[in-house]
ChimeraX commands (.cxc) that place a marker at each C-alpha (Angstrom):
marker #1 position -52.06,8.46,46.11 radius 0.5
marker #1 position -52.70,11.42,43.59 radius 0.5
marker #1 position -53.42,14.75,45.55 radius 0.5
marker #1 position -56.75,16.70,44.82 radius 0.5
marker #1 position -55.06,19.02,42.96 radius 0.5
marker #1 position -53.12,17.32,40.17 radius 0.5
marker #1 position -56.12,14.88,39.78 radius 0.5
marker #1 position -58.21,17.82,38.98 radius 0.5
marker #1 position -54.99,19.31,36.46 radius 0.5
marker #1 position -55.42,15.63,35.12 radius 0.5
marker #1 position -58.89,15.61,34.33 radius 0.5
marker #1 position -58.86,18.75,32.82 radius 0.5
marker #1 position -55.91,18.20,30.55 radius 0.5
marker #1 position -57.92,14.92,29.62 radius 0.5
marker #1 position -61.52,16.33,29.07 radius 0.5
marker #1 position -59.51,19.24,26.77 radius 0.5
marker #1 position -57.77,16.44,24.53 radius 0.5
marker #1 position -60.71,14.02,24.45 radius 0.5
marker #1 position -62.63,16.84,22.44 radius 0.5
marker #1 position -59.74,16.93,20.15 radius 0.5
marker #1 position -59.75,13.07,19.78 radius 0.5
marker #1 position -64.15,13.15,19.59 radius 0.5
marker #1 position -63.30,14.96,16.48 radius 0.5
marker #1 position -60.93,13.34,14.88 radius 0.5
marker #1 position -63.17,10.18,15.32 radius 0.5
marker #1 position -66.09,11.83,13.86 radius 0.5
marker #1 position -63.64,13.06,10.43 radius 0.5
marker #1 position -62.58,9.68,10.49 radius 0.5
marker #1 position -66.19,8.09,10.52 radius 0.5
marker #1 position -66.94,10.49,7.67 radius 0.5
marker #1 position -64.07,9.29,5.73 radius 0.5
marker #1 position -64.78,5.47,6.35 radius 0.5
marker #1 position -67.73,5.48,4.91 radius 0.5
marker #1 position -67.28,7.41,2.18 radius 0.5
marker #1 position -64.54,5.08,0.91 radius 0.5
marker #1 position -65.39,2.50,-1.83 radius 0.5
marker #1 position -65.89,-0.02,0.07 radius 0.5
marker #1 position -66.86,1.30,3.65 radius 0.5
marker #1 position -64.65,1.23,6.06 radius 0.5
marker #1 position -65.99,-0.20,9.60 radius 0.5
marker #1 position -66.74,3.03,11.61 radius 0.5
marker #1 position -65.53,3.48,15.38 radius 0.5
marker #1 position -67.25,4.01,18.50 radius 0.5
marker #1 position -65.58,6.89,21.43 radius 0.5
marker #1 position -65.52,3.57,23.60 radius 0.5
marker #1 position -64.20,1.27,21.26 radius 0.5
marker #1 position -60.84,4.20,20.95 radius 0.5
marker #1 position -60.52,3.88,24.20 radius 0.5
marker #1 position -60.40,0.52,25.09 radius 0.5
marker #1 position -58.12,0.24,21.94 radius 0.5
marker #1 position -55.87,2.45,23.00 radius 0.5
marker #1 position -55.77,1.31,26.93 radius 0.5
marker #1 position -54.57,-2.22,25.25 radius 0.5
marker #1 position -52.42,-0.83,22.87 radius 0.5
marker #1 position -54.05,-2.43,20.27 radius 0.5
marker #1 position -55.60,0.91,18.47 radius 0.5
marker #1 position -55.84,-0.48,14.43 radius 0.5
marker #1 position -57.47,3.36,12.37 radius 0.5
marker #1 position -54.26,2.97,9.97 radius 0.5
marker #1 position -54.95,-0.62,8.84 radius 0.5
marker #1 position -57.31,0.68,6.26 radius 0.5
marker #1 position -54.83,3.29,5.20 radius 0.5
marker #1 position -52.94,3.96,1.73 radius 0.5
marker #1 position -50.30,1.18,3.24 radius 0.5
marker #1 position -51.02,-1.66,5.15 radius 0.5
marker #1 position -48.75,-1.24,8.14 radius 0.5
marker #1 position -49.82,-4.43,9.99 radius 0.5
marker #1 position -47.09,-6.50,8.41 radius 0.5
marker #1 position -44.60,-4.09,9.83 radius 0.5
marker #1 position -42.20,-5.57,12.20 radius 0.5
marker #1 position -43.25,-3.24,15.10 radius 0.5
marker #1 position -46.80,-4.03,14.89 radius 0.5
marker #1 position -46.29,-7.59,15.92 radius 0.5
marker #1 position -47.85,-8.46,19.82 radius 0.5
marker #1 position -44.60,-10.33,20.71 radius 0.5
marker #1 position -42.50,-6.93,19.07 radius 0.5
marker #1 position -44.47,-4.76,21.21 radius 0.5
marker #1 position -44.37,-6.42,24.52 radius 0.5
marker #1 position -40.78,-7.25,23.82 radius 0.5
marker #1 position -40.15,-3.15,23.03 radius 0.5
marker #1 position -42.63,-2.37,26.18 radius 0.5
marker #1 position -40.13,-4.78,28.26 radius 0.5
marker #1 position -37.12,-3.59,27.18 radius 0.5
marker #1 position -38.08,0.28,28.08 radius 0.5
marker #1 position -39.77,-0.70,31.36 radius 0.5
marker #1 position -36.18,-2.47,32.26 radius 0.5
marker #1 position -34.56,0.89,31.44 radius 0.5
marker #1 position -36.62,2.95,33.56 radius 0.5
marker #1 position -36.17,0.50,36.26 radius 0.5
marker #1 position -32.09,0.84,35.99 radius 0.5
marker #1 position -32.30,4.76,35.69 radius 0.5
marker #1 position -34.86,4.26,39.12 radius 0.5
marker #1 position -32.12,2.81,40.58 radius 0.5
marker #1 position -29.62,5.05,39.87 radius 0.5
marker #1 position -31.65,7.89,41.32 radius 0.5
marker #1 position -32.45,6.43,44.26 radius 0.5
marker #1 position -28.87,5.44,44.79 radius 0.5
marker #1 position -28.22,9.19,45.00 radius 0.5
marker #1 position -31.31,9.89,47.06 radius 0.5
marker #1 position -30.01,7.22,49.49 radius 0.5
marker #1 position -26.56,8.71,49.40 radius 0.5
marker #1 position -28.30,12.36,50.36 radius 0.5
marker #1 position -29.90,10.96,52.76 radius 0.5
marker #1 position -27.34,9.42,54.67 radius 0.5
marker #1 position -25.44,12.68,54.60 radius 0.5
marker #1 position -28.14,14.33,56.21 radius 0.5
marker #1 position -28.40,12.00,59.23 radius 0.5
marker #1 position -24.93,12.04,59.75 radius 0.5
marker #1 position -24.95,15.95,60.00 radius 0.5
marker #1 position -27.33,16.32,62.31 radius 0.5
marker link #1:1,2 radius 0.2
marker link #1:2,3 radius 0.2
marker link #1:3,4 radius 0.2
marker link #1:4,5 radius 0.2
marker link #1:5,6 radius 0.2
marker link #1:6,7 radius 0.2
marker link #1:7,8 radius 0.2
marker link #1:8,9 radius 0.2
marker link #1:9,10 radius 0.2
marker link #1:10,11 radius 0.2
marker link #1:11,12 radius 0.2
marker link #1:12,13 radius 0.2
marker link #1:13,14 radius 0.2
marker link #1:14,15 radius 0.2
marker link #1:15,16 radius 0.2
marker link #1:16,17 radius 0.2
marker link #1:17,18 radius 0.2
marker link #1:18,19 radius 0.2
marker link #1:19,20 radius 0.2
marker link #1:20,21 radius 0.2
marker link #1:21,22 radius 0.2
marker link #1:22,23 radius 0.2
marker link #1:23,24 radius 0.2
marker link #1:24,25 radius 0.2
marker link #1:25,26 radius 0.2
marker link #1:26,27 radius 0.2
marker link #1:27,28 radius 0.2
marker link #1:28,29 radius 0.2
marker link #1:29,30 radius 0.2
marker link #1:30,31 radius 0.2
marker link #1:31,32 radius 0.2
marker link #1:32,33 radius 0.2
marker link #1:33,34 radius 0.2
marker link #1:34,35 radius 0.2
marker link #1:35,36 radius 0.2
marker link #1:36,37 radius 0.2
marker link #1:37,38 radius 0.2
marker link #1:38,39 radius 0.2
marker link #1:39,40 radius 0.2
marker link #1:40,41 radius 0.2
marker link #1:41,42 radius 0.2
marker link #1:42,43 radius 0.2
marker link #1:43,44 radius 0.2
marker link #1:44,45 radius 0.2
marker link #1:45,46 radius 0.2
marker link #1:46,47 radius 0.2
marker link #1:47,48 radius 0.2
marker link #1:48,49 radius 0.2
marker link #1:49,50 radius 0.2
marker link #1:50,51 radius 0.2
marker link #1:51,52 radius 0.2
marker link #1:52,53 radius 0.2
marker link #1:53,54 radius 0.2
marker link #1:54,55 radius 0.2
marker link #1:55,56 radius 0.2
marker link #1:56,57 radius 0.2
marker link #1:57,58 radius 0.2
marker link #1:58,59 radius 0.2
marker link #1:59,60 radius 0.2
marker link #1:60,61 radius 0.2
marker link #1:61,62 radius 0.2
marker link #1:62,63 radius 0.2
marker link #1:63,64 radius 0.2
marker link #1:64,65 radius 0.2
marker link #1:65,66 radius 0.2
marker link #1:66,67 radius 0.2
marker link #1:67,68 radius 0.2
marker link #1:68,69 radius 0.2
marker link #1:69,70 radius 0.2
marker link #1:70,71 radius 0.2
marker link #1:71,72 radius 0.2
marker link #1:72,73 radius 0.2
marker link #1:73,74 radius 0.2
marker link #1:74,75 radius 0.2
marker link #1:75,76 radius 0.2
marker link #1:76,77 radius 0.2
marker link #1:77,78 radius 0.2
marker link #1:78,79 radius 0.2
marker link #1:79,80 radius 0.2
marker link #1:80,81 radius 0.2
marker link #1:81,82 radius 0.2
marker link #1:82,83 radius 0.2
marker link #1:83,84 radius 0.2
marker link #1:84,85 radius 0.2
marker link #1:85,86 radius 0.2
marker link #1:86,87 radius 0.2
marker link #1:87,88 radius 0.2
marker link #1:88,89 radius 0.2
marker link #1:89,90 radius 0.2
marker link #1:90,91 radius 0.2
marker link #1:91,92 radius 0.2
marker link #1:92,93 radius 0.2
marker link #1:93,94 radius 0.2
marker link #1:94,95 radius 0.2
marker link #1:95,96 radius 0.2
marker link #1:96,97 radius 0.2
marker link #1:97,98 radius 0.2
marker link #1:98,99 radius 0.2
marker link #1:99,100 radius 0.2
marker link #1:100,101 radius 0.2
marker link #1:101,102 radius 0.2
marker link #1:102,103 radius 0.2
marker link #1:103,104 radius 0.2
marker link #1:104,105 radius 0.2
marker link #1:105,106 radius 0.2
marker link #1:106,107 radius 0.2
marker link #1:107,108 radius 0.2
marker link #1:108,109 radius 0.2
marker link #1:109,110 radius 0.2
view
């Protein structure tokens, strides 16, 4: 479990950025609609769910259209998210060899 204290660090480094991020959305509403045509405005919940699926879409209605972009694909994106959760996993390992290793050592001397 998270102790008191770095959940409180936590929520404070999030309630700092989320003002950032209120404001961006609100230059971004302006913007949307006052393209030719509109562009669909977003909600501070809508971001967020977005963004806790991965699935966060402001640049579609950009200059380019980056949806057709290899790395934009679902099956590109899990396969990427995959590939760098396997990495972490071997690098866990490797760490926890050595932790093993320490530990050992420190039975054995006393």
């Amino acid at each position: 479990t998270i102790g008191y204290k770095l959940r409180e660090k936590i929520r404070k480094a999030l309630q700092a950025r989320s003002e950032a991020i209120r404001k961006a959305l609100e230059r971004y509403n302006t913007a949307a609609k006052s393209l030719a045509p509109p562009r669909p405005t977003l909600t501070w919940t809508t971001v967020i769910e977005q963004v806790q699926l991965g699935e966060l879409a402001l640049l579609q209605h950009s200059r380019h259209d980056i949806r057709t972009l290899p790395w934009t694909q679902p099956l590109n994106r899990e396969a990427a998210r995959l590939y760098f959760k396997i990495k972490r996993a071997r690098e866990e390992i490797i760490r926890r060899n050595v932790e093993i290793q320490r530990q050992v050592t420190f039975m054995l001397d006393n």
